[in-house]
C-alpha positions as CSV (number, residue, x, y, z in Angstrom):
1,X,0.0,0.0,0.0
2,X,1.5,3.5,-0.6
3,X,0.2,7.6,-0.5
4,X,0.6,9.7,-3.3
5,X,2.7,12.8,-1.9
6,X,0.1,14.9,-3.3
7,X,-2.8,16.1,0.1
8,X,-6.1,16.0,-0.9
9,X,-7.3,18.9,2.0
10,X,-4.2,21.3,1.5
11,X,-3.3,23.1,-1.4
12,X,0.4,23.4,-2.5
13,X,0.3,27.0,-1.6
14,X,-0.9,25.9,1.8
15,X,1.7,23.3,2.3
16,X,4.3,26.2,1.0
17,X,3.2,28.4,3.5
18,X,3.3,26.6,6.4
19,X,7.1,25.2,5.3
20,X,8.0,28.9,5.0
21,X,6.9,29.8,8.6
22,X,8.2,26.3,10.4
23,X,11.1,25.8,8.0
24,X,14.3,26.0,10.3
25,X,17.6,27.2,8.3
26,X,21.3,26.2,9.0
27,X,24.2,28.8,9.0
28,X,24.1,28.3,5.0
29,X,20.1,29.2,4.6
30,X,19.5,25.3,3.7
31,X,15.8,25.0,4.8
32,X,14.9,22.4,7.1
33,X,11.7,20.0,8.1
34,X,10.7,17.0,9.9
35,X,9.4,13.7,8.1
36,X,9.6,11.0,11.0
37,X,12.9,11.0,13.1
38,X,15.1,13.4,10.8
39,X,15.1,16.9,9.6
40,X,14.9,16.9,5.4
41,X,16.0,19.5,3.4
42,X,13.3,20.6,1.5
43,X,15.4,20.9,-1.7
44,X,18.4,19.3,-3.2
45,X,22.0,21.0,-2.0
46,X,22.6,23.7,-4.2
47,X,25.5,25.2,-6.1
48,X,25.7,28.0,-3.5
49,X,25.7,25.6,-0.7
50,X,28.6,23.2,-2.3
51,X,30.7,26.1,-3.4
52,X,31.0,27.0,0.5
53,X,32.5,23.7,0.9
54,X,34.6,23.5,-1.7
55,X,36.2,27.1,-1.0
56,X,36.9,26.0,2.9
57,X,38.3,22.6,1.4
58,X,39.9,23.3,-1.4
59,X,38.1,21.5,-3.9
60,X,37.3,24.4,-6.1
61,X,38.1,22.6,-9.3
62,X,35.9,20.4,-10.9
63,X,33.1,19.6,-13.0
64,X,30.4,20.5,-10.8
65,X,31.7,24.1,-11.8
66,X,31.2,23.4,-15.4
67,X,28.5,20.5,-16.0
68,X,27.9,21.9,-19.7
69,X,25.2,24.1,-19.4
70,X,24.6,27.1,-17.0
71,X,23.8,27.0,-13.7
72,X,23.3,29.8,-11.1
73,X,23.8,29.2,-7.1
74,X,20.1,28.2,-6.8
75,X,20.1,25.5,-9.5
76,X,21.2,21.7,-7.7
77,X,24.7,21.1,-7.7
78,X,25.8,18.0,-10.4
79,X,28.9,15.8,-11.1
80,X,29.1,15.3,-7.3
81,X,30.2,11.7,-6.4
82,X,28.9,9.6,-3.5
83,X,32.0,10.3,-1.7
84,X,31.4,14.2,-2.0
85,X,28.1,14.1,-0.8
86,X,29.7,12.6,2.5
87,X,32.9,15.2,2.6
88,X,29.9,18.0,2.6
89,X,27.9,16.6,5.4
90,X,31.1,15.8,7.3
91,X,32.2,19.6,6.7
92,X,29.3,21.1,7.4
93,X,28.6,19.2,10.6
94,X,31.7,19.8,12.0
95,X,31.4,23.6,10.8
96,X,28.2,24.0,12.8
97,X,29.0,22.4,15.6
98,X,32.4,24.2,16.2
99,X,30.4,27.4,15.7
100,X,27.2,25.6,18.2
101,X,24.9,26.2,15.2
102,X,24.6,22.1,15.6
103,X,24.4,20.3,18.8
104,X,27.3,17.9,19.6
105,X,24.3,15.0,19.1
106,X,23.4,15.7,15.8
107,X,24.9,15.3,12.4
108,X,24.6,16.5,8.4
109,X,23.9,13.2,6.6
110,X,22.6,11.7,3.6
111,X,18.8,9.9,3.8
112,X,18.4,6.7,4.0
113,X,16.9,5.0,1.5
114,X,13.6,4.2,3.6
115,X,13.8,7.6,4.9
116,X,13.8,8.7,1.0
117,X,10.8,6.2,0.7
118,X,8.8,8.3,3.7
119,X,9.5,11.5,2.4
120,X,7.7,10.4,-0.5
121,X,5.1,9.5,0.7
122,X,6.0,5.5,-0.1
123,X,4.5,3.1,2.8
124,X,4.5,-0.5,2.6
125,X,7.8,-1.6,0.5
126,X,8.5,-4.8,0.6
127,X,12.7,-6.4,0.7
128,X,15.3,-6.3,2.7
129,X,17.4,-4.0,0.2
130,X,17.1,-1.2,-2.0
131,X,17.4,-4.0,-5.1
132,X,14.3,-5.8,-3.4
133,X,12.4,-2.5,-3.3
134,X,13.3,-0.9,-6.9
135,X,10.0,-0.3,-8.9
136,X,8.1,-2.3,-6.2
137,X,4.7,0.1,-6.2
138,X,3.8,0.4,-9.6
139,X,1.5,3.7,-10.3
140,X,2.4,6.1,-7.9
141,X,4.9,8.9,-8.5
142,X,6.0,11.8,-6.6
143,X,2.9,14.0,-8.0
144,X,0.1,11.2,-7.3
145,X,-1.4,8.6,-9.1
146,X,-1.8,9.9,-12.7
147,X,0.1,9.8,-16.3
148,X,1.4,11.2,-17.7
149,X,2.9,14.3,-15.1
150,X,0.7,17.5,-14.4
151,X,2.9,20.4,-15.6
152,X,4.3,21.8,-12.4
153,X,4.8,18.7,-11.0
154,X,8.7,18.5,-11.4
155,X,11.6,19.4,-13.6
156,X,11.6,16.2,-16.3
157,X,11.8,16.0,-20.4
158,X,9.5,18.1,-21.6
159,X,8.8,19.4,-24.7
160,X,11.1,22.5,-24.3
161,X,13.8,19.7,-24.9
162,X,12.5,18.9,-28.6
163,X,14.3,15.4,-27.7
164,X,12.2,12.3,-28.9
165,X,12.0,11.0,-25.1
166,X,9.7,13.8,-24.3
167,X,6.8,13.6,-22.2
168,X,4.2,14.6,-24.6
169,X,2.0,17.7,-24.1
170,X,4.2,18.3,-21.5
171,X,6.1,21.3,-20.5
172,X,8.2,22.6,-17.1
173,X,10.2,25.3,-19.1
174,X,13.9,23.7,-18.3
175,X,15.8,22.4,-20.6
176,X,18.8,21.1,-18.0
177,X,18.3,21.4,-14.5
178,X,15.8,24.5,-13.1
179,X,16.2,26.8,-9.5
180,X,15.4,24.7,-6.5
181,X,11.9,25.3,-5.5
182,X,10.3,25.7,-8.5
183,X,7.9,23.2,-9.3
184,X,4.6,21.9,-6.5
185,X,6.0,21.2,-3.2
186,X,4.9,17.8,-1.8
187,X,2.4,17.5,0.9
188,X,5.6,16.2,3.0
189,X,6.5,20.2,2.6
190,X,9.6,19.1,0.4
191,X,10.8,20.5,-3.6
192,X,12.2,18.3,-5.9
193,X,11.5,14.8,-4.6
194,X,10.7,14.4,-8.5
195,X,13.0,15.4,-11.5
196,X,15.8,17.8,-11.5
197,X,18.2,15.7,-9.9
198,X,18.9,12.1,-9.2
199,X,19.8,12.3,-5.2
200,X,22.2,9.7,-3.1
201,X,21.1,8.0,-0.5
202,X,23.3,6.4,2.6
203,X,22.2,2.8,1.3
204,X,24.6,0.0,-0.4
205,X,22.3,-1.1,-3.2
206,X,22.7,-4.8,-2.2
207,X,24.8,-7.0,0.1
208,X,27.5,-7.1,-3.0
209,X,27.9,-3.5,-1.6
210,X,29.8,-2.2,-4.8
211,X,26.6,0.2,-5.6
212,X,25.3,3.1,-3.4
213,X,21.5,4.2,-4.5
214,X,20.3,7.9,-6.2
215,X,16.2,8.2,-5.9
216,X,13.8,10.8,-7.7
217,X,14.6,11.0,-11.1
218,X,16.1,14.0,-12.8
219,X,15.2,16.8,-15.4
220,X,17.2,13.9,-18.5
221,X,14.3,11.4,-17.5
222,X,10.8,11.9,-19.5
223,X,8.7,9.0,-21.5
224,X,10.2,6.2,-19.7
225,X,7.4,6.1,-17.0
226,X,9.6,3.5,-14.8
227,X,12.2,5.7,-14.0
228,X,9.5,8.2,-13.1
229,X,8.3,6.5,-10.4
230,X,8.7,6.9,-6.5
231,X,9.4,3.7,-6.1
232,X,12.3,3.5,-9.0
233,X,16.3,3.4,-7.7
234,X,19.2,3.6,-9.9
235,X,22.7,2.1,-8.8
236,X,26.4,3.7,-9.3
237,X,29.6,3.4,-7.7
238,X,30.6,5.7,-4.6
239,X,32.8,7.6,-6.6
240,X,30.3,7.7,-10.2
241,X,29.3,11.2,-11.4
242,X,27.2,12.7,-13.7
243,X,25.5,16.4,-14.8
244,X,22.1,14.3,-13.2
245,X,23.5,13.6,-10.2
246,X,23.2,15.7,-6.8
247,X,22.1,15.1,-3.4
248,X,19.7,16.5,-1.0
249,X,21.0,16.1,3.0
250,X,19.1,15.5,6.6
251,X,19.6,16.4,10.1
252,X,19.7,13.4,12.5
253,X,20.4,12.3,15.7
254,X,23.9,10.7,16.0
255,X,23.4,7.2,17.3
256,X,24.1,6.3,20.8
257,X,26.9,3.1,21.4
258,X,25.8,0.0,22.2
259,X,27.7,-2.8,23.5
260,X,25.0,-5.2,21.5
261,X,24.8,-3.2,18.4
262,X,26.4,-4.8,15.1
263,X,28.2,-3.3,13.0
């Protein structure tokens, strides 16, 4: 069983109001809310954001400067690897918490691939690993329950692209990727969860773990209606990159030791 993201009693403009007034922002303006036991970003990490960290680190170079098309400090960041995504939540925890922006409890990491699922509004996946859950709800997608895509409901293929993989009729005004924020927010109070950007999540794809797991999509996927899904994964390797590739971050609790925990 699963729930569209989409709210039947509140309106998008509702749900974007209320975010605006209970948001909370770090020391980089990232906005901030609560689905289950973490804080969500309620956009993917932006070029603004990642150029912070790679000034402080050094890490100014690269391709995520220069993906091919333009970008401006509101658009997602791309060509970030796995391994990035983590170097940014490591930096900006220990930033915040040097500065006490962040309690000493709490940490920048990437979601989990169930907590992905939740923000989604995705109940009810069966498996034990992200490989056992890929394309396990059929008919649901980030918008609702319809097809093809409501315009406004995400940055995808559209017929702006004049590419043969369109979505027909169609349109979100984007060619490449588009300003976070742009399209319906979810009922979850979250942008993007659809389109613009693929986004990595902590998960190892499978036991195998060679594979880490991206969910959402991203403004290169259109007609395919698979990949459109909530439910829909891709795989790369921790250190893969690509101009549809970015991340979005939460704010957890850092677990507590246990002498009986596993590792």
């Amino acid at each position: 069983a699963a729930s569209p993201s989409a709210s039947a009693t509140a309106t998008p403009s509702d749900v974007a109001a209320a975010v605006t007034s209970a948001a909370t922002a770090n020391t980089l303006g990232m906005k901030f809310v609560r689905i289950g036991d973490v804080l969500f970003s309620i956009w993917p990490t932006r070029v603004g954001d990642y150029t912070a960290f790679a000034e402080a680190t050094g890490r100014s170079e690269g391709r995520w400067k220069d993906p091919g098309f333009e970008q401006g400090p509101e658009h997602p960041v791309v060509y970030v690897t796995w391994l990035d995504a983590i170097a940014f939540c490591q930096w900006l925890t220990e930033r915040e918490q040097a500065s006490g922006d962040l309690p000493a409890d709490q940490t920048y990491r990437l979601p989990s691939d169930q907590e992905w699922s939740q923000a989604v509004g995705l109940t009810g996946e069966k498996g034990a690993t992200p490989e056992d859950r890929d394309m396990g709800v059929a008919n649901v997608f980030p918008w609702g329950l319809k097809w093809p895509p409501p315009n406004g409901a995400g940055n995808y293929t559209g017929d702006e692209t004049g590419s043969d993989v369109a979505i027909k009729g169609f349109r979100d005004g984007y060619v490449y990727t588009s300003p976070v924020g742009k399209f319906t927010i979810s009922s979850t109070g979250l942008y993007d969860l659809g389109g613009n950007v693929w986004e990595w999540c902590m998960d190892w794809w499978n036991g195998q773990q060679t594979s880490k797991v991206l969910r959402g999509a991203s403004w290169y996927n259109g007609a395919l209606k698979l990949s459109l899904l909530s439910s829909c994964r891709v795989r790369a390797t921790p250190d893969s990159s690509t101009d549809n590739y970015g991340f979005r971050v939460v704010i957890a609790h850092i677990p507590k030791a246990s002498p009986s925990a596993g590792s």
